[in-house]
C-alpha positions, 0 to 999 in steps of 0.5 A, spaced: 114 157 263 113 150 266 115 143 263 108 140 265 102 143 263 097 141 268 097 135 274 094 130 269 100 132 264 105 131 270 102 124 272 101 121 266 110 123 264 110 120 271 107 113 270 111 113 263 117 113 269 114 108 273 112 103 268 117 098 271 112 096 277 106 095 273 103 088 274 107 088 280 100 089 285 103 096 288 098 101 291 098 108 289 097 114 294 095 121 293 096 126 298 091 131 297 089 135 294 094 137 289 097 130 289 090 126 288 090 128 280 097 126 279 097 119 282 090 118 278 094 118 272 100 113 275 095 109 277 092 109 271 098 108 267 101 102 272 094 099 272 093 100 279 090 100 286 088 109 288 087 112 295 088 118 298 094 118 304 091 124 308 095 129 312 097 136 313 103 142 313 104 146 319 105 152 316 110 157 320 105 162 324 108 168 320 109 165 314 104 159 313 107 156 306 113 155 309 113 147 313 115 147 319 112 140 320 106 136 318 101 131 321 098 125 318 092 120 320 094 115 325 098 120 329 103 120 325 108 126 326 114 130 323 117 137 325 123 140 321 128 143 326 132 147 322 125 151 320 123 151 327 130 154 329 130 159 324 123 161 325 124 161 332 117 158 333 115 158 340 112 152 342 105 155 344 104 157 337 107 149 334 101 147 339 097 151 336 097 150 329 097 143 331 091 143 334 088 147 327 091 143 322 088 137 326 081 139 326 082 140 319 085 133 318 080 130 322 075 133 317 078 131 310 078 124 313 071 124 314 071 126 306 075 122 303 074 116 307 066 116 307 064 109 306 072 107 305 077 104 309 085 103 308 087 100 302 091 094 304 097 095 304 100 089 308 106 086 304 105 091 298 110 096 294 106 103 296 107 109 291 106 115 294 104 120 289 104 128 290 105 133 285 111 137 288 116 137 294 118 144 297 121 143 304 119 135 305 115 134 311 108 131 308 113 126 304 116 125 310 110 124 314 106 121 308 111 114 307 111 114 315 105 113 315 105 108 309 109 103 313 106 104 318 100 101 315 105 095 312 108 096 306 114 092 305 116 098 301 115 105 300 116 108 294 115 116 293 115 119 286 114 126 285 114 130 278 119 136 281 123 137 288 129 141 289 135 137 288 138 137 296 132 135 299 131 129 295 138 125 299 135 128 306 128 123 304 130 118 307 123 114 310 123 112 303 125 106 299 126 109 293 125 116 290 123 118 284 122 125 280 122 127 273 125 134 275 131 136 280 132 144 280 138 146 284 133 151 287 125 151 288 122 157 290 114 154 288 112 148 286 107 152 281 113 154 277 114 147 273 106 147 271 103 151 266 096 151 270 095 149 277 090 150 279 087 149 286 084 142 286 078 141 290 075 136 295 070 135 290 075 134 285 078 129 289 073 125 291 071 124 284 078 121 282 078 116 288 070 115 285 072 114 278 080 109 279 074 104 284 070 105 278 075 103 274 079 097 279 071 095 279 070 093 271 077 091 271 076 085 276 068 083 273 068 077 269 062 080 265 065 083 260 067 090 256 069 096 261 067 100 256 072 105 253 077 110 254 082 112 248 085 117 244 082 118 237 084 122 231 079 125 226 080 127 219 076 134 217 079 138 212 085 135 210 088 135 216 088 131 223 084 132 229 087 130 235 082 126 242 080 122 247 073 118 247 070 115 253 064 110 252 061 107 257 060 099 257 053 100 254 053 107 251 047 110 250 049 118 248 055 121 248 058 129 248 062 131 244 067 138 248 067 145 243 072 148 247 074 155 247 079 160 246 087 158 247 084 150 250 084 143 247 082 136 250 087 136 255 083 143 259 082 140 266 077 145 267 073 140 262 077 134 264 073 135 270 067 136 267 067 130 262 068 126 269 062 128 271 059 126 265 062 119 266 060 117 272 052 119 270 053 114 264 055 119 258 060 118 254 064 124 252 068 126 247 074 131 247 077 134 242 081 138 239 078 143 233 084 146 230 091 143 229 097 145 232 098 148 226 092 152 226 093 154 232 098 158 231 094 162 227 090 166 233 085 168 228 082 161 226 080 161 234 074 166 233 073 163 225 066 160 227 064 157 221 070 152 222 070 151 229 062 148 228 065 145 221 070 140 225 063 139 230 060 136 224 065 132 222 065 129 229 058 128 230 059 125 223 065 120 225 061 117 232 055 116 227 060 111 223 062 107 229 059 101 230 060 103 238 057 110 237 053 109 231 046 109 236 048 113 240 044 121 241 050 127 241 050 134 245 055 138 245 058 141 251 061 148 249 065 153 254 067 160 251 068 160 243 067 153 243 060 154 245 058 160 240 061 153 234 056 148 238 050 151 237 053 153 229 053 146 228 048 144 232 043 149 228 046 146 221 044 139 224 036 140 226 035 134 231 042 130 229 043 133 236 040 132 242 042 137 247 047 143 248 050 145 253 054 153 254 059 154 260 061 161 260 060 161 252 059 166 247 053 164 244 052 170 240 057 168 235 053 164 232 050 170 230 044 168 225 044 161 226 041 162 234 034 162 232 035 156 228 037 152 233 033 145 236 037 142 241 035 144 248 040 148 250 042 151 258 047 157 258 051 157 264 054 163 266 058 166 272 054 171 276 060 176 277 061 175 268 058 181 268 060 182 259 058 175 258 052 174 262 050 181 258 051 177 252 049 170 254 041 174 255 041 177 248 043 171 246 037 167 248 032 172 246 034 170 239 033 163 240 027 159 239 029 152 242 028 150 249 033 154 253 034 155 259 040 160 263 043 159 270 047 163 274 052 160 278 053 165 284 060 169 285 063 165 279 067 170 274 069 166 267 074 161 268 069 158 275 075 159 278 073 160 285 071 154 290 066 150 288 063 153 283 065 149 276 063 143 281 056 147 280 057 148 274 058 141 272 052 139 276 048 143 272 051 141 265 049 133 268 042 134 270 041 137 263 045 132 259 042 127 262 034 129 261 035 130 255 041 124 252 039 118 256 031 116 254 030 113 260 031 119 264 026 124 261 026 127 254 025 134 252 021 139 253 017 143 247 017 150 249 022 154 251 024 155 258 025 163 259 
């Protein structure tokens, strides 16, 4: 079982441990792309600057998650001789996998730096971020590459590294890590979930840490809104995190699904998207940690939707909210409880969204359901595509039900939460902002 529960976790306990360099003008670098999530919550915690700095493992031919090197912009460059000894790599293949990983570095700075340039790191303290160290080499050629552009100090933090690679880094200035196992034979085993993060992923954050240093140096005004809350349902306290933009006109409140909680990084992911098109969200835990302890109460419909209600009912009551229209967003159980819940509250809900959900757990409600609705669900989903048709035979509101092409229930393979998350936006957006459209009177087969 791994000490993090996923990247944010491990970024926002990092940040807890850099909190000495906040206010102190540092830049925070990512290395991605697993390091990109990590350093989006440490800049976030030291209120701080966020970039990428790009480079690429040299992966031994015959067992390419062993470093044998790695490579950065700039020409930047780094060899592990010890690998390279006990491999015994000949050069002609070292030459090789050069040639391949910098073609494919020369790709992702064409990404990640589209319409970007070099922070500027003259005279500043650089943090370079990543979301683990097994051999050294990219941490290596990472802080290279990071003086070479003019930090006056380089400071490398990690959640986790083996103990005797850490005195060997000695291009850093300062090494920072919250777990020092004797031995590490995969990074992974320190999270709970790692799942792969994705280029888009990645551009999303670095969009999203602009966005942030851009309100917070304008003079005019509010930057909006992003905090964790508590709601009170049933005697008891539901924990969450909203986020409201500076002028929030519709707000989406998160159903999740069996086994996750607010801090689900597939919903995290989606929520991002939803922000950056204007909507605020609302991610929320629907059970206590108590009642989680009980794994019945995942599947206990009726009060999964009753917690949705008393959501809906607390964003109603806050000044900030009280305007705003509300849709749901559901995934997997959760999406059975959105549309209960939107069913029991008529036109009170704008719109519902279903990702990989169980519609058909709100049983009898479904046909009278309102709010627009857009079932997505993975076209290798074969059970719960079944059940998502039958489910939309029931229903009387305008709906829609997209595929998402080779995608099973988790949108775990590449690029296909991204689209599932497009989809989610285009039909939140249409039918929350009034500007953009409202919805349609019939429904959509």
């Amino acid at each position: 079982m791994g000490i993090f529960a996923d990247r944010a976790d491990a970024g926002r306990q990092l940040g807890l441990r850099l909190e000495y360099l906040r206010g102190g003008g540092a830049v925070v670098l990512g290395v991605p792309r697993g390091g990109v999530p990590v350093a989006f919550q440490v800049a976030k915690a030291l209120d701080a600057e966020l970039d990428v700095i790009l480079v690429r493992k040299l992966g031994v031919p015959s067992q390419p998650e062993l470093a044998m090197g790695a490579i950065g912009e700039d020409g930047a460059y780094a060899l592990d001789k010890r690998v390279l000894s006990f491999a015994r790599v000949k050069h002609e293949d070292l030459e090789a996998v050069e040639r391949r990983e910098r073609r494919l570095l020369d790709d992702r700075v064409a990404r990640f730096r589209a319409g970007r340039a070099h922070m500027d790191l003259d005279g500043r303290t650089a943090v370079i971020v990543d979301d683990g160290i097994a051999t050294g080499s990219t941490a290596r050629v990472a802080c290279s590459i990071a003086r070479k552009l003019g930090a006056a100090r380089v400071i490398l933090a990690v959640p986790v590294a083996p103990a005797d690679i850490l005195g060997t880094l000695k291009e850093a200035d300062e090494v920072v890590c919250l777990a020092t196992p004797r031995q590490l034979s995969a990074v992974s085993q320190h999270y709970r979930d790692f799942s792969p993060t994705s280029d888009d992923e990645v551009a999303l954050l670095l969009d999203a840490a602009a966005q942030r240093a851009q309100r917070a140096s304008s003079p005019s005004g509010n930057p909006g809104l992003d905090q964790d809350v508590q709601i009170h349902s049933d005697g008891v306290r539901l924990h969450g995190h909203l986020n409201l933009p500076r002028t929030a006109a519709g707000v989406v409140v998160f159903a999740h699904g069996s086994g996750s909680g607010r801090h689900s990084p597939r919903n995290r992911f989606v929520a991002r998207v939803l922000q950056h098109a204007g909507l605020g969200t609302l991610l929320l835990d629907l059970l206590s940690p108590a009642e989680e302890r009980d794994r019945g109460n995942v599947f206990n419909i009726e009060l999964l939707a009753r917690r949705l209600t008393a959501a809906t009912a607390w964003l109603g009551g806050r000044p900030d909210t009280a305007s705003c229209s509300v849709g749901y967003f559901g995934a997997s159980t959760g999406a059975g409880a959105a549309l209960w819940a939107a069913a029991e509250q008529g036109e009170q809900i704008g719109a519902v969204v279903s990702r990989g959900g169980r519609p058909d757990l709100a049983g009898p409600w479904l046909g009278l359901v309102r709010a627009p609705t857009l079932l997505i669900v993975g076209s290798a989903d074969h059970r719960v595509l079944e059940l998502n048709r039958g489910a939309q035979a029931q229903m009387r509101c305008p709906n829609r039900l997209e595929l998402v092409q080779g995608a099973t229930h988790l949108f775990e393979e590449p690029g296909t939460l991204e689209q599932a998350a497009v989809l989610a936006r285009d039909w939140l957006v249409q039918h929350l902002l009034p500007e953009d459209g409202a919805p349609g009177t019939e429904p959509v087969r």
